[in-house]
C-alpha positions in Angstrom: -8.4 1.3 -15.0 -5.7 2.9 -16.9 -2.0 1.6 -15.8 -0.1 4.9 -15.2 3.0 5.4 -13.1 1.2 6.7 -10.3 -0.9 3.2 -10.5 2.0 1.6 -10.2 3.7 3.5 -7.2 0.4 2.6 -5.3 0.8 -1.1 -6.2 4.3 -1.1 -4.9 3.1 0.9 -1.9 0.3 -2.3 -0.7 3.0 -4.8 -1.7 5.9 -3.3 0.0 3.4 -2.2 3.2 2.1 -5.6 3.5 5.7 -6.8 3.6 6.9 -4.8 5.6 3.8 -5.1 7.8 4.5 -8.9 7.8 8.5 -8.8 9.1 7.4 -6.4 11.2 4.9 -8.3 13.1 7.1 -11.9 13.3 10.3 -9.3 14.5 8.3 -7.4 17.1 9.8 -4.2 15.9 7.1 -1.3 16.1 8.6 0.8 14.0 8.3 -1.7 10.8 4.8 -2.2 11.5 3.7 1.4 11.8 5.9 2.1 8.5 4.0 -1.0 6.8 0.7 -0.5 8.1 0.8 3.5 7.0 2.4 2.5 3.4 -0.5 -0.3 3.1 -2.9 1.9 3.9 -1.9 5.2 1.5 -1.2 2.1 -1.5 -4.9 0.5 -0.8 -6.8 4.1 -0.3 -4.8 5.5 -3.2 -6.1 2.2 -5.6 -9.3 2.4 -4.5 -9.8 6.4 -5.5 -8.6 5.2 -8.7 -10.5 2.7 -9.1 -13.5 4.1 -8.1 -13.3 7.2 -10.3 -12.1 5.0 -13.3 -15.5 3.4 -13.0 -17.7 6.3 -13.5 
């Protein structure tokens, strides 16, 4: 897999979503875990694309 910026932007995306996920859920506070969950989601989808046509 080749580290470009856009790699990088997705890694901070699944870091910072699961964070954010994570307060979210321990504070109750919807909001936070809708943000988290949607940021996880695009970081993880967004590696996996990559990764999967990096393989090929």
């Amino acid at each position: 897999m080749r580290w470009t910026p856009r790699t990088y932007l997705r890694l901070f995306l699944l870091g910072g979503g699961l964070l954010l996920l994570g307060s979210g859920l321990l504070a109750g506070d919807f909001l936070e875990v809708l943000l988290g969950a949607a940021a996880t989601a695009l970081g993880g989808i967004g590696l996996a694309a990559e990764w999967r046509a990096d393989s090929d």
